[in-house]
C-alpha positions, 0 to 999 in steps of 0.5 A, a space after each residue: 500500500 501507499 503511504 498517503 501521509 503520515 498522520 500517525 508518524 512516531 505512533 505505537 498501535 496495537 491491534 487485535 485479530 490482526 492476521 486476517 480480515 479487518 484487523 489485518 486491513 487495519 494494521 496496513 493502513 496504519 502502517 501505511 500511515 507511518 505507524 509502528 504497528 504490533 499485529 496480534 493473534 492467535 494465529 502465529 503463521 498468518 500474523 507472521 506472514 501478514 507483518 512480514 509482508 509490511 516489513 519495518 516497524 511491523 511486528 507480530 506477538 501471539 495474544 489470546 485476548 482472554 487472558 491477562 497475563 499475555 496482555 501485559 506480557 505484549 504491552 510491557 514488552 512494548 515499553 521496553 522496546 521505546 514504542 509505547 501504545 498510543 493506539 489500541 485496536 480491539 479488533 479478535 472476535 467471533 461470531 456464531 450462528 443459532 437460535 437461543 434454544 439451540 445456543 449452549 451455555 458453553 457457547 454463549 461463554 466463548 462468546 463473552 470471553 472472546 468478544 466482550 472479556 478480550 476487549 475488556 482486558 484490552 481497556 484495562 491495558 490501555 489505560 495502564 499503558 497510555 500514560 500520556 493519552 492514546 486512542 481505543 477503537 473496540 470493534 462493535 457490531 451492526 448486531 450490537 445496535 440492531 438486534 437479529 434472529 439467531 444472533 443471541 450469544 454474539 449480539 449480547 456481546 457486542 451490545 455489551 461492546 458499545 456499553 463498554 465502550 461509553 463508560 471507557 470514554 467517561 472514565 478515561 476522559 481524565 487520563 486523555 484517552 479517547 476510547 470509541 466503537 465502530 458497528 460494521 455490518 455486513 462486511 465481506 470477511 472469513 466470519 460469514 462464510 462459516 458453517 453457521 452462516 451457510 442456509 443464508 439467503 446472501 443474496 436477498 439479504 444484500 438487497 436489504 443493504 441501502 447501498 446495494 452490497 457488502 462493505 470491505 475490511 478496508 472501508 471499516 479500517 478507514 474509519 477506524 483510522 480516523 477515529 485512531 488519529 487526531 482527526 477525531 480529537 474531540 471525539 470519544 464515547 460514540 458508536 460509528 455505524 458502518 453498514 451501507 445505511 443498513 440501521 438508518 430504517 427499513 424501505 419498502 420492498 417494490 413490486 418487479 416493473 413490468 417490462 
């Protein structure tokens, strides 16, 4: 990618589930932008592989984002490195598919912890290691806001994202941490090509979209980019929906013209 300017020169970001899908497109735009950039995952090859392809002030670390003590392993060994975070991507997450019947309870855990403990833990850590201010952008979800059939475990989540995230704004506000939630909806990733996703009618779903199709891993790292940067610098505690005007109300289906 080209770098277009260098509004995150001297910046240290830290993103989440960077080895594929938005997080990776998050972390090349950021590098792209000048940033050092710390892509985290759990898978190591592709992480690996996707820093590697960045080259310079790209480097990967393996983070199980449930588990604290990884956490504080990665961000201590940023310090030390002189490149402490100022951005904060909580970018890992899942979903799945079923109805609340047929969800177990050991799903709806896996849920939680994956998408609403990881991004918990990733706030603790920012505000630990932002001492002298930083942005935190939590991956929320259209079905954070807008409530789906057979999305029980994984909305719960991510409503529970956003709420996080407002009260992260208000108590870091001090600290000048800014902290934000961006809502993509649908967005043409590896999530919803899953098994659950595969009785999906794609195609009808798509002409409910305003804008006629999905979005792309790189349309929401925009976003996220703006809301990393200093271009948002008085922005905190909002919820920016990115979903093709999906949750701006319903239309009308038409009848077929008659040709």
């Amino acid at each position: 990618m080209t770098t277009h300017d260098a509004r995150l020169r001297d910046t240290c970001a830290l993103v989440t589930g960077a080895a594929r899908g938005i997080g990776a497109a998050t972390a090349e735009l950021f590098h792209a932008h000048g940033a050092t950039v710390y892509l985290c995952d759990v898978d190591d090859e592709l992480g690996n592989s996707v820093a590697a392809k960045l080259g310079a002030r790209a480097h990967y670390r393996h983070l199980d984002v449930t588990e604290e003590s990884q956490w504080t392993r990665v961000t201590t060994e940023m310090a030390e490195r002189g490149h402490p975070m100022r951005i904060l991507v909580n970018s890992a997450g899942a979903a799945s598919k079923a109805s609340i019947m047929q969800t177990s309870v050991a799903e709806l855990r896996r849920m939680i912890d994956l998408n609403l403990v990881g991004t918990f833990l990733g706030l603790q850590a920012a505000g630990a290691a932002m001492t002298t201010g930083g942005s935190v952008v939590n991956l929320s979800s259209l079905r954070g806001v807008l409530a789906t059939a057979e999305l029980g475990a994984y909305g719960a989540s991510k409503f529970g994202v956003r709420a996080l995230s407002r009260v992260a704004a208000l108590e870091f506000a001090e600290s000048n941490i800014r902290v934000n939630a961006v809502c993509p909806g649908s967005i043409d990733t590896a999530i919803t090509a899953g098994a659950d996703f595969a009785d999906d009618d794609m195609d009808a779903y798509v002409k409910s979209i305003p804008l006629q199709r999905r979005g792309m891993p790189h349309e929401v790292a925009k976003a996220i980019l703006f809301l990393a940067s200093d271009d948002s610098s008085y922005v905190t505690g909002t919820d920016l929906m990115i979903d093709g005007g999906t949750s701006a109300g319903a239309r009308t289906p038409k009848r077929p013209t008659q040709s």
